[in-house]
N, C-alpha and C positions, 0 to 999 in steps of 0.2 A: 766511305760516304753513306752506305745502307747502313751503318751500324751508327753514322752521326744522326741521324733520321731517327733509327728505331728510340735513341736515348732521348733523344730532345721531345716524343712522342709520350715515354713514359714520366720526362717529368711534368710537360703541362697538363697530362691524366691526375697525378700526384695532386699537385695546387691548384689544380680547376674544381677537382670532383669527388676526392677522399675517397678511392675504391673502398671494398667491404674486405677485411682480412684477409677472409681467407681463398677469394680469388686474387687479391694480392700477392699471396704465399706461391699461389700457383702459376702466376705471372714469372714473380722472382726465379723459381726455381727452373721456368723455362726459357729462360733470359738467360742463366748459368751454362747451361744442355746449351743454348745457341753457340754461346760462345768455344764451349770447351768445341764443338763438333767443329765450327769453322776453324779455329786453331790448326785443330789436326789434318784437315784438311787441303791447309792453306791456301785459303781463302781471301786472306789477308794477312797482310806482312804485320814481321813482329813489331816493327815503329811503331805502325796504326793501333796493335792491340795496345801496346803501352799506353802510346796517347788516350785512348779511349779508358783505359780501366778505370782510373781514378776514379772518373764522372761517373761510371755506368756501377761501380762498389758502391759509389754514394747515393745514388739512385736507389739501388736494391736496398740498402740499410732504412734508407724512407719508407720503403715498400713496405718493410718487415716491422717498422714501430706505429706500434696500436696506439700511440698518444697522439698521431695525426687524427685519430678517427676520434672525435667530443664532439657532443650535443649540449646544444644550448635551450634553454627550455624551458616554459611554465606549465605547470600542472593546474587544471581545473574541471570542474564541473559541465558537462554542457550545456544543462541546463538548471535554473534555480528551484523547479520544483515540476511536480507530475500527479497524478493521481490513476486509480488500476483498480477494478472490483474486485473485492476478494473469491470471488470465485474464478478467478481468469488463468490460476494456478501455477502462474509464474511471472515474473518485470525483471527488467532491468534499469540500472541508471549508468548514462555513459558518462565516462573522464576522459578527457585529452589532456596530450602533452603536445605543443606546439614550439616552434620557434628555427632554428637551423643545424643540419650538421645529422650526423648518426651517430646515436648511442654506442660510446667504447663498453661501455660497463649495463646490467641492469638497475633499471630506478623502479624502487619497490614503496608504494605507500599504502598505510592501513588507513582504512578509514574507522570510524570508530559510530555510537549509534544511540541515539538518545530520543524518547517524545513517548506518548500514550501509547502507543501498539507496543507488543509488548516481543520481543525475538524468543528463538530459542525453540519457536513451532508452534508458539501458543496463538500470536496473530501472521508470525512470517517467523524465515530463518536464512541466513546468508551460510551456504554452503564453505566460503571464504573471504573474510575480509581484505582478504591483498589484493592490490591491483596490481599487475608487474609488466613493465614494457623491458622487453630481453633487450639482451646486447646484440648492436646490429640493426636497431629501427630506427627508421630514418625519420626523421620530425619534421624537417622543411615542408615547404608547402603546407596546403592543409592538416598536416600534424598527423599523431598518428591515436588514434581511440581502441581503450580498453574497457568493460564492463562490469560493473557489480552485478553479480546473478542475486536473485531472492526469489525465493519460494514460496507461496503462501498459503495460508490454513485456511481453506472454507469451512469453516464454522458454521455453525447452527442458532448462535447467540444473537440477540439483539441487542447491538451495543454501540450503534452509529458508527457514523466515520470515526478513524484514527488514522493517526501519522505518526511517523518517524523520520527523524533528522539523519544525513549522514554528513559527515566532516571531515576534512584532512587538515592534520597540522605537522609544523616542524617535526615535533618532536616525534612525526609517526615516517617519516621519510626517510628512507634508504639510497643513499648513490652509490652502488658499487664501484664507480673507477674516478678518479680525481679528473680526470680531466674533461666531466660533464659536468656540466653548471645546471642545476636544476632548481626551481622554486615553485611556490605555489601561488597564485593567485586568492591573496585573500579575500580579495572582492567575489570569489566568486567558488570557493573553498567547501559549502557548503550545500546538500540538496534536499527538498523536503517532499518529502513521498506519502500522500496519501492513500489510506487504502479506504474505499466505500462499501460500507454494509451494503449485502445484496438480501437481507433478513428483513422483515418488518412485522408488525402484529398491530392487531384490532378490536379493541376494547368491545364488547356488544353484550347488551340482555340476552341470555342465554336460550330467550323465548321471547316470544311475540306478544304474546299474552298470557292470561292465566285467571282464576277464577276462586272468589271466595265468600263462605256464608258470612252472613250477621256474626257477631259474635265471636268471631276465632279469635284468638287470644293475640297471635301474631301469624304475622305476613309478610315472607320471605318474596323479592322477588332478586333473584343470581342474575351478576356481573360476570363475566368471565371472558378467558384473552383466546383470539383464533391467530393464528402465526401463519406464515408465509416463508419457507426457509429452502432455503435448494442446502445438502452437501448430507451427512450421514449424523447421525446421534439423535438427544432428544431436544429439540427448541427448547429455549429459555430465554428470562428477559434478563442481560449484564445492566442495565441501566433501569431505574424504576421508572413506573409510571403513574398517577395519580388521575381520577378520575367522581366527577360529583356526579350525584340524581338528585334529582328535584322532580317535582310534582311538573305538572306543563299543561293539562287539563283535563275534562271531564266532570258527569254531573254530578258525580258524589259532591258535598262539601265538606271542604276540607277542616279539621277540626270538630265536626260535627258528626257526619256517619263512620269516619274514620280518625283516628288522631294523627296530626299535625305533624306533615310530612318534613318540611322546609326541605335545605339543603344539605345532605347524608356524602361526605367525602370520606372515599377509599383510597389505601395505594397499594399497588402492585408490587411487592420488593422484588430486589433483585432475587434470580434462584426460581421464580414463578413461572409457572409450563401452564399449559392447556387444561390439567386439573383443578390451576385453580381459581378459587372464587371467591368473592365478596357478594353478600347479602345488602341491597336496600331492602328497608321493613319499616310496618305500619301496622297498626291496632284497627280490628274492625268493631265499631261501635252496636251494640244488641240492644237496639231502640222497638221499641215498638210503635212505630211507624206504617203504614200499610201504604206503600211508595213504589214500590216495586224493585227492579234489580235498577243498582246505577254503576258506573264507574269510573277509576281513577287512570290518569295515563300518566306516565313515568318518562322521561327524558335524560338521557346521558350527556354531559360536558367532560370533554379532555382537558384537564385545568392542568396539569404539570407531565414534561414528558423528556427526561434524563436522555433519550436517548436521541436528539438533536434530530428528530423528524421520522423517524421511524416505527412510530406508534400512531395512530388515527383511530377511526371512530369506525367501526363497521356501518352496515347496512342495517342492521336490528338495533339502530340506537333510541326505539322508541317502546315502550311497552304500556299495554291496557289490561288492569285487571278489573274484571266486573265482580261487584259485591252483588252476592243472590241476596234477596231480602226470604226474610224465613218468616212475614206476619203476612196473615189473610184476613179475613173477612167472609163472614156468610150470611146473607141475606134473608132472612124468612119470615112467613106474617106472626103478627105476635098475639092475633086473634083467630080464630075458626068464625064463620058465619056459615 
């Protein structure tokens, strides 16, 4: 009667619940030890063991085949996209596998990597592309989640946001045991990973002002870039930038004491650090005039900027240079009395 009990116990264990192997194995082989000990024992007449063996051999052969233990199961993304600043010096994107049952076999999927960041350490690096859920994980219920790790380059570049796609397909999917059913969710197969520039730079007259006589042949006044960069190396800009001066006001006139400023557009290329510079310039007219000092003021426009919001106008986007006049006058009587 204790041995009709113990049998009927391990089969609706068997079809209710799919033990894990290899507490199964350890089940079986103390279920064997039971019986041999009671045998010897006797404990129980040899009728009863006959009667009983068949069912409780059959029992244990269940016990012992790993084709009971299959997951059934989609693969996907958790989510469809994310974004992470690149200085945060590491992300992840999760994948689940959902559905019923525990994995006889591992299911192993590459994901593979495509879009403007660029891998391999230059904007990030994936230490592994496989995702693997081992043999043994149970899927039911909420499923079970594994991770893409990614590492990422804090840069020094201004070079706006970038992304990277990642994706699983058929052909990158592994089932190690036939008796898991696994797929992927195309609808949902793919993840898009933002990374944000944490870099930016500042277009500015490199002065506030400055000063020049009548006459000078020409009249520099320097553009140049200020950066903003947290991580190690030298700033630079990956994406250009483009930037105009125009005149904006003052009492010189224009085309008159000086020549004819209009509108003087420069660009930034790519590769440009804090060294360098672009000249607005103007001609100072040597009139003879007895007017006194007047001057010109110079204004900056950010007219074009590659790097989707990561370049502005500083604080010095205004410059005044005063033209000295170099004519006098001297009053004196032109009689004696």
């Amino acid at each position: 009667m204790l041995l009709a009990r113990w049998l009927k116990n391990i089969s609706n264990r068997i079809s209710g619940r799919r033990q894990r192997v290899n507490g199964l194995s350890r089940s079986s082989a103390s279920g064997r030890s039971l019986i041999s000990s009671w045998s010897e024992a006797g404990t129980i007449g040899t009728t009863g063991l006959r009667r009983h063996s068949a069912q409780f051999n059959t029992a244990i052969e269940c016990l012992e085949d790993r084709s009971l233990l299959s997951g059934t199961g989609t693969l996907a993304f958790a989510t469809a996209a994310s974004s992470v600043s690149e200085n945060a010096g590491s992300t992840t994107v999760a994948v689940t596998l959902t559905g019923s049952g525990t994995l006889a076999g591992a299911v192993v999927i590459a994901v593979t990597q495509s879009g403007t960041a660029i891998s391999g350490g230059t904007d990030y690096s994936i230490p592994s592309v496989q995702v693997v859920f081992d043999t043994g994980t149970d899927i039911s219920g909420a499923g079970a989640t594994r991770f893409v790790n990614i590492n990422l380059t804090n840069d020094v570049l201004v070079e706006g946001s970038e992304s990277f796609q990642l994706a699983m397909t058929n052909g990158n999917l592994a089932v190690t045991n036939g008796s898991d059913s696994v797929t992927i969710d195309m609808g949902h197969n793919t993840h898009e990973k933002t990374i944000n520039d944490d870099d930016s730079v500042q277009v500015v007259f490199n002065s506030g002002s400055s000063s020049v006589s009548e006459g000078t042949a020409l009249h520099n006044v320097p553009v140049g870039l200020v950066f903003q960069t947290s991580g190690t190396g030298t700033p630079e800009l990956a994406k250009a930038v483009t930037v105009s001066v125009a005149r904006t006001g003052g009492s010189a006139t224009d085309g008159t004491d000086h020549s004819t400023i209009g509108t003087q557009s420069f660009t930034f290329p790519i590769g440009a650090t804090a060294s360098t510079t672009n000249n607005a310039s103007f001609t100072v007219e040597n009139d003879q005039f007895v007017e006194g000092n007047e001057d010109v003021v110079l204004g900056l426009t950010l007219t074009s900027d590659d790097s989707g919001g990561q370049a502005s106008l500083g604080t010095t986007n205004s410059h005044t240079t005063t033209i000295t006049d170099n004519d006098g006058v001297a009053i004196a009587y032109t009689t004696a009395t």
